[in-house]
C-alpha positions in Angstrom: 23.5 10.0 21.2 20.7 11.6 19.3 20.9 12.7 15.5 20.4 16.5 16.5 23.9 16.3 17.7 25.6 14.1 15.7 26.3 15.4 11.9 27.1 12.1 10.6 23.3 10.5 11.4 19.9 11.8 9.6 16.7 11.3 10.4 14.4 9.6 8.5 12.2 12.2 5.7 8.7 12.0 5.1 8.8 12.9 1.3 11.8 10.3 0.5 9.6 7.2 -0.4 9.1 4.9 -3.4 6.0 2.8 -3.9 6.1 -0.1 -6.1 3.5 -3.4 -7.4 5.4 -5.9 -8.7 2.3 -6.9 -11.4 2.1 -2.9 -12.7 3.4 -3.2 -16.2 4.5 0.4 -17.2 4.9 0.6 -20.8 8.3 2.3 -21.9 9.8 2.2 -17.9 13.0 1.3 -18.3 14.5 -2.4 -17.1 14.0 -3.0 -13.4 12.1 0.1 -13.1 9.0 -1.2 -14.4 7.4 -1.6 -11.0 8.2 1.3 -9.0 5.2 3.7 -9.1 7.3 7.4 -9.5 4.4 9.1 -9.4 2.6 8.3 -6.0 2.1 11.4 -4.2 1.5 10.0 -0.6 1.3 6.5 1.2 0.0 5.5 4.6 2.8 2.8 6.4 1.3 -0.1 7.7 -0.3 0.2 10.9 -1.9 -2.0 13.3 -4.5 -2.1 16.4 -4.0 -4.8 19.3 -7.5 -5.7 20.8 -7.6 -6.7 24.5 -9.6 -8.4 26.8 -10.0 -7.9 30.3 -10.4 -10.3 33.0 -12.2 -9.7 36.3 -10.9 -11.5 39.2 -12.4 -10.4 42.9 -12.4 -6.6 42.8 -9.3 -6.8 40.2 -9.7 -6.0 36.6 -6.7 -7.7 34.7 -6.4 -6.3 31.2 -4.1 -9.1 28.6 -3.1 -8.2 24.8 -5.5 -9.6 22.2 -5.1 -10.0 18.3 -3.7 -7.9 15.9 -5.5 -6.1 13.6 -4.0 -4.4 10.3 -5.3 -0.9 9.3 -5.7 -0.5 5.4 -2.9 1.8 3.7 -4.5 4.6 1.6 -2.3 6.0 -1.2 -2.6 8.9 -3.3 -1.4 8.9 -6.8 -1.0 11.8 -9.4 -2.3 10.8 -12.4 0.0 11.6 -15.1 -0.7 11.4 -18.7 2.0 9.1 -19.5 1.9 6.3 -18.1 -1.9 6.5 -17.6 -3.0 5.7 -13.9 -6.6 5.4 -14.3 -5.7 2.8 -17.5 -3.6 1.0 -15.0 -5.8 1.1 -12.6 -8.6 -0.1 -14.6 -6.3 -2.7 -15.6 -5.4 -4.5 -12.6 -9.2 -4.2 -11.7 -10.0 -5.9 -15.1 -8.0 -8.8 -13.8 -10.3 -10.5 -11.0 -13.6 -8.5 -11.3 -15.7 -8.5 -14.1 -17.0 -4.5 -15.7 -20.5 -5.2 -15.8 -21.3 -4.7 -19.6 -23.8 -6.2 -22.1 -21.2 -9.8 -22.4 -20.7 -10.4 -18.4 -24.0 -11.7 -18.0 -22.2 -14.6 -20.1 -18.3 -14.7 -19.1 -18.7 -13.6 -15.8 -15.5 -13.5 -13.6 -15.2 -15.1 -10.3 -14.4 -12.8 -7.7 -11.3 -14.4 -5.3 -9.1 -13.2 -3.1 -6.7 -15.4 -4.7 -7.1 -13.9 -8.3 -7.2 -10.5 -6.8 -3.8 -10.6 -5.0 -2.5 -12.3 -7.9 -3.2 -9.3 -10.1 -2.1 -6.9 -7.6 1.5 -8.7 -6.8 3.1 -7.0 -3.7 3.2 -3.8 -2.7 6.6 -2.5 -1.4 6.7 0.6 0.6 10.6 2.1 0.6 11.2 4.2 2.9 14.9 5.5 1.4 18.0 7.8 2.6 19.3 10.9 0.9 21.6 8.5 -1.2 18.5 6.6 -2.7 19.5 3.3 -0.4 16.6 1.5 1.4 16.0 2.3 5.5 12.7 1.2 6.1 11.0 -1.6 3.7 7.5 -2.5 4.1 6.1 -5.6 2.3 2.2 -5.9 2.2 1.0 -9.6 2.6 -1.6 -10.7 0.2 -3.3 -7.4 -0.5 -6.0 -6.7 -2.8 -7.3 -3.0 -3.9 -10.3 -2.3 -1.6 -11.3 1.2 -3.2 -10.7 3.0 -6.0 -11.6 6.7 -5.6 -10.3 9.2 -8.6 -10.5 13.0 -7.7 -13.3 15.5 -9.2 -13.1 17.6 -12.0 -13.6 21.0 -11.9 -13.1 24.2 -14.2 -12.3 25.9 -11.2 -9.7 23.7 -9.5 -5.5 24.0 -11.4 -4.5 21.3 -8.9 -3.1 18.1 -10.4 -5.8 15.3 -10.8 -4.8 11.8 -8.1 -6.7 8.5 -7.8 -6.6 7.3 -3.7 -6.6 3.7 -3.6 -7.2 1.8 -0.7 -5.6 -1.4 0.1 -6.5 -4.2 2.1 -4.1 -7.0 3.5 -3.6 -9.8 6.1 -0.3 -8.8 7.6 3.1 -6.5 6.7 6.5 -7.8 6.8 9.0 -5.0 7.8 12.9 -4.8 7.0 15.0 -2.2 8.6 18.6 -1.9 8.6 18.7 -2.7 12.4 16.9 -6.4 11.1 13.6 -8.0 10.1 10.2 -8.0 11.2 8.1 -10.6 10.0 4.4 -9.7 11.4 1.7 -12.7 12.3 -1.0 -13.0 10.2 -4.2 -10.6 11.9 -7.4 -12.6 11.7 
């Protein structure tokens, strides 16, 4: 039975989504909250691309399922004043890649994928009901921040400044309330 004829089911909604990065330390959020980033204003869900090869046998062309690769998620965030975004931004950049400046020619940071993802945490993508319960979860494996991008100024613009970040990852995990989905790793 479909949800357009059933008044106790509801479909999935675009605009009911929380983001959160478990390393984002929001000062003043309240306990537990500290992580979930209120003011993202969009959010690409994981996607992915199988390759495949083709095989040619006679005058047959066979066509088999290659690997998997993972798309990056873009996200857009409103920058508000308080908390700052670009500050927290900058911050979890700070942690694995050096601002060039007069003193990194002599502490210079290594750049790892290891420190990176370590100063990211996860990224959780919720994907929630009209009661604020989780449908959809979406767990980014390993990701780093790809690209930073924060929007123009412009005397002549009123809309709300955003930064779009970029995200880059090896795989998604994916938990839905119909079970759990627990993606290879895309090479």
């Amino acid at each position: 039975m479909s949800f357009w004829t059933n008044p106790n089911v509801t479909p999935k909604r675009n605009f009911r989504f929380l983001v959160e990065i478990t390393n984002l330390a929001t000062p003043g959020a309240a306990k537990g909250t500290e992580s979930v980033v209120w003011w993202a204003k969009s959010v690409k869900v994981p996607a992915f691309d199988v390759a495949e090869t083709q095989h040619q046998f006679l005058d047959n062309t066979y066509n088999f399922p290659g690997r998997v690769t993972w798309q990056d998620v873009n996200m857009t965030l409103v920058d508000p004043a308080s908390p700052d975004a670009v500050s927290l931004t900058n911050h979890i950049m700070e942690q694995f890649y050096s601002i060039k400046s007069k003193d990194a020619l002599s502490d210079p940071k290594t750049v790892s994928k290891k420190a990176a993802v370590a100063a990211l945490g996860d990224v959780i993508i919720r994907v929630i009901n009209e009661e604020g319960k989780d449908v959809e979860t979406w767990t980014l494996k390993n990701p780093f921040i790809k690209s930073v991008s924060y929007s123009d100024l412009a005397y002549d613009n009123e809309d709300l400044r955003t930064i779009d970040i970029t995200f880059k990852y090896d795989w998604a995990h994916c938990l839905t309330n119909d079970g759990e989905f627990f993606y290879p790793r895309a090479d």
